[in-house]
N, C-alpha and C positions, 0 to 999 in steps of 0.2 A: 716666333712659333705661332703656327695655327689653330685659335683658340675652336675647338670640336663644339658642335652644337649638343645641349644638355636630350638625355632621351625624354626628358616632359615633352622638350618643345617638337619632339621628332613626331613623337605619339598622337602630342597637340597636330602639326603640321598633316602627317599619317588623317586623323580622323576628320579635319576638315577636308579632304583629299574623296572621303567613301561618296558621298554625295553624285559628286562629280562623274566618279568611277560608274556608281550604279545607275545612274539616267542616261550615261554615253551606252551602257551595256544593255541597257534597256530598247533604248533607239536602233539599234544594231541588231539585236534580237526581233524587233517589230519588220523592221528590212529586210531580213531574212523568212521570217513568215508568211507578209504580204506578198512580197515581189519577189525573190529567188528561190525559194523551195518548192511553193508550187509550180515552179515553170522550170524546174530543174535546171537554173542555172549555178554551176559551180564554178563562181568566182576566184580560184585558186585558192590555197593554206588547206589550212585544217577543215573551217566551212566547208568550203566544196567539197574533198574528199566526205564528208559528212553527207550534202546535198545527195553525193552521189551513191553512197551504202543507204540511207533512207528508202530511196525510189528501187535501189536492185535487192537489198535484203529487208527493208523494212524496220531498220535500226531505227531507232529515237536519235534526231540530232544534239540534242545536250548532251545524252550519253557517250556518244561516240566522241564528240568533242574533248570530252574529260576524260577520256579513256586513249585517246591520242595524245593529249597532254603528259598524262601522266609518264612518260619513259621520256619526254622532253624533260619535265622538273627533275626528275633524277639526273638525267645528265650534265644538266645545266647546273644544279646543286653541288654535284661533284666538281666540274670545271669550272664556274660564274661564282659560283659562293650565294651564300644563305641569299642577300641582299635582293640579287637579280632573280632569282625564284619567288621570294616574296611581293616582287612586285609585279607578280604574271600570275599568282596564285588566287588573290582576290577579282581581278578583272574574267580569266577563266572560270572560275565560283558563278560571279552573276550573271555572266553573258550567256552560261548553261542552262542556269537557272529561268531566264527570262525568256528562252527559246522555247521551253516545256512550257512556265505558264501563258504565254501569249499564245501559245500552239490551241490553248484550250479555250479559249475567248472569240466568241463569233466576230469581236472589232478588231480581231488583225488577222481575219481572212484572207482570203486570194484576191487581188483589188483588182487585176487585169490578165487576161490571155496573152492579151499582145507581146510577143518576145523583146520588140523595140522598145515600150514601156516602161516595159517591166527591166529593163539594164540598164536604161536611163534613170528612171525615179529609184530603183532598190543602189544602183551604185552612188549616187547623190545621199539617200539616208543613210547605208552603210558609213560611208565616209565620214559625214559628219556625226556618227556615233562612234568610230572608231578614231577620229579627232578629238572627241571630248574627251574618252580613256588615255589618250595618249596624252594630250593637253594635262593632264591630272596622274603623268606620273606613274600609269599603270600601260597594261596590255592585256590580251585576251590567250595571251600563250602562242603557240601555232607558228609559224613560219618567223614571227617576230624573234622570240625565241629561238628556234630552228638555226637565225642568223646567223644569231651570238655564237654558238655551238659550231657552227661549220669554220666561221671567223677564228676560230680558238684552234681546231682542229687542223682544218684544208688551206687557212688563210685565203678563204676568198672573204672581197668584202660583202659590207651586208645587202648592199643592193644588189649584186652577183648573187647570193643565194636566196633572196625571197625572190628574185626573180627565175631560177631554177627551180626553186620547190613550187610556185606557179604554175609554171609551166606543165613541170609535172603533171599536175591535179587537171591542168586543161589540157590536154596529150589525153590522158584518161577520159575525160567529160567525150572529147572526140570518140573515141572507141566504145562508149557504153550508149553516150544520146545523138551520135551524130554531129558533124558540122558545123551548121548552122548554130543547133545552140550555142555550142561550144564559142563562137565567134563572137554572140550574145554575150555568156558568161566573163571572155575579151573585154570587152567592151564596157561592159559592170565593173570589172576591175579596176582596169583605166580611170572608169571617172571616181571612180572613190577613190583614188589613188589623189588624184588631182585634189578633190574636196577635202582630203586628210590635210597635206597642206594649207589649204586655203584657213581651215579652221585653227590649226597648229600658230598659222604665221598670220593672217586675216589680211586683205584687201590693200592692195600696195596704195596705201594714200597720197603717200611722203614720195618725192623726188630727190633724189643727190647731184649734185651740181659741183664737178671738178671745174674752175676754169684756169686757162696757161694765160698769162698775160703781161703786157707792159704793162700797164697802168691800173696795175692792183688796187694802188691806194685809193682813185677814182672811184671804181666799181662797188671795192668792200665799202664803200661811204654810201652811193646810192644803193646798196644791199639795203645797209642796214636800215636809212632812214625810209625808203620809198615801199619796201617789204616789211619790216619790222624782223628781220632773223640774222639769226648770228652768223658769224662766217671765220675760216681758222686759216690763218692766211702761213704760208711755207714759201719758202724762197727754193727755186731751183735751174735750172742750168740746163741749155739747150746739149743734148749729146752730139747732135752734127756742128750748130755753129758754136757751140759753147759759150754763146750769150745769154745775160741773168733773164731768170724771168719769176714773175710770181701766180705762184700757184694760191687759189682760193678755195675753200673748203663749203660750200653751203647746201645747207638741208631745205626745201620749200614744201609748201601742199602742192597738190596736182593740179589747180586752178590759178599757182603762183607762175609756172611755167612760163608760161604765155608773156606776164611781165618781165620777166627775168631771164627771158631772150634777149627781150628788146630792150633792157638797162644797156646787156652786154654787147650790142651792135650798136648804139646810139653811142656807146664809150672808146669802144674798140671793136671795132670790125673785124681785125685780123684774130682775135682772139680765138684762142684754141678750148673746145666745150666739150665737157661729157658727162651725157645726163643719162639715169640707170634712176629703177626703180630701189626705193628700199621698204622691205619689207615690213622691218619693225624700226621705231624711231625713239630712245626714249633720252628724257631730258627737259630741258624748260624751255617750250612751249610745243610739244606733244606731247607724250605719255610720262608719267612717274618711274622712274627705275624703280623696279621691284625685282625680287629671289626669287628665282624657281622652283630653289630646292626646297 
């Protein structure tokens, strides 16, 4: 049986988490400030729609935000359950909240005209404040949300519908600012799309190293001594010739590479490689395994 974690430690878990929550919501509000709303670029979700009743009615973007949200938490409440509303409830809260007050602070004014700029550098801090939220367990509501709810509903997946409800909002940015912007606000997306990952998962350090091989025992020897890394050696069997072969398992840094070519061609030439980034690596001698939850 799977022993349930106690609600201290949730609470506990929960409050060192607000932190997190509120300086990704912060940075993402500053982004929006500086570089996307004065230049009317609407990024897709809820922002944009937002960006874009701002500029045509004059709406306040927190408000609007939270006033778009709110018929997603109901729904999501009803279909998702308490859980996944409360964890869209608090990141929606500050990310409102920090769009109003930085609105009123001459230090996160309009920092450039330029449209290229400006959906460069705003979709770069977007990301990586919408990386910190999500790293931490939360979200800001808006399409994220939206997903869940269609996934539950239409059974599309979630990347099928935040990239339709996108779309949407930049369909729209075309017809109210034109083009060009619109292509901008693309492009904003895009890269903060990219920088959420990168913060999410960070900086592919680590390489994986499959090799197919005669002379495993050889290899996983000079792995071990000449690298200093471990290696998870599997026996397996050609499908065409169905001769044995052994399969080696090793993780290296990015600068190990280069050696661990040339172990496997100075041992075995014929050897069959395939090296792939890994993203995250944990274990002894990278990172500690740790809980996310």
């Amino acid at each position: 049986m799977v022993k349930q974690p106690r609600p201290k430690q949730s609470w506990k878990r929960f409050l060192g988490d607000v932190p997190g929550i509120f300086m990704g919501s912060f940075i993402l509000a500053a982004a929006m400030n500086m570089f996307l709303i004065p230049n009317r670029l609407a990024a897709g979700g809820v922002s944009g729609l937002a960006v874009i009743l701002f500029h045509t009615l004059r709406l306040p973007v927190g408000l609007t935000i939270i006033a778009a949200n709110i018929p997603l938490f109901i729904a999501a409440y009803i279909l998702l359950g308490r859980r996944v509303v409360m964890q869209s409830v608090l990141g929606t809260l500050f990310f409102s909240a920090a769009i109003e007050l930085t609105a009123l602070s001459p230090y996160f004014g309009m920092v450039t005209e330029d449209l290229l700029l400006a959906s460069v550098y705003g979709g770069v801090i977007m990301g990586i404040g919408l990386g910190l939220v999500f790293r931490f367990r939360a979200s800001t509501g808006g399409t994220s949300l939206l997903s869940l709810i269609l996934n539950k509903v239409a059974g599309l997946t979630t990347g099928q519908a935040i990239l339709g409800a996108d779309l949407v909002v930049i369909g729209l940015a075309i017809f109210v600012f034109g083009s060009e912007v619109a292509m901008y606000a693309a492009l904003s997306l895009f890269i903060s799309s990219w920088v959420i990952d990168l913060v999410q998962e960070g900086f592919s350090l680590a390489k994986a190293a499959l090799i197919i091989t005669t002379r495993g025992e050889e290899i996983n020897r000079r792995l071990i001594r000449d690298l200093a890394r471990g290696v998870t050696r599997l026996e397996g069997q050609g499908g065409y010739t169905g001769e044995q072969r052994d399969l080696l398992l090793c993780v290296v840094t990015r600068p190990q590479v280069t050696q661990l070519k040339a172990i496997i061609h100075e041992v075995d030439p014929r050897a069959f490689v395939i090296i792939g980034s890994a993203s995250e690596v944990h274990g002894e001698g990278f990172k500690e395994v740790k809980s996310e939850r």
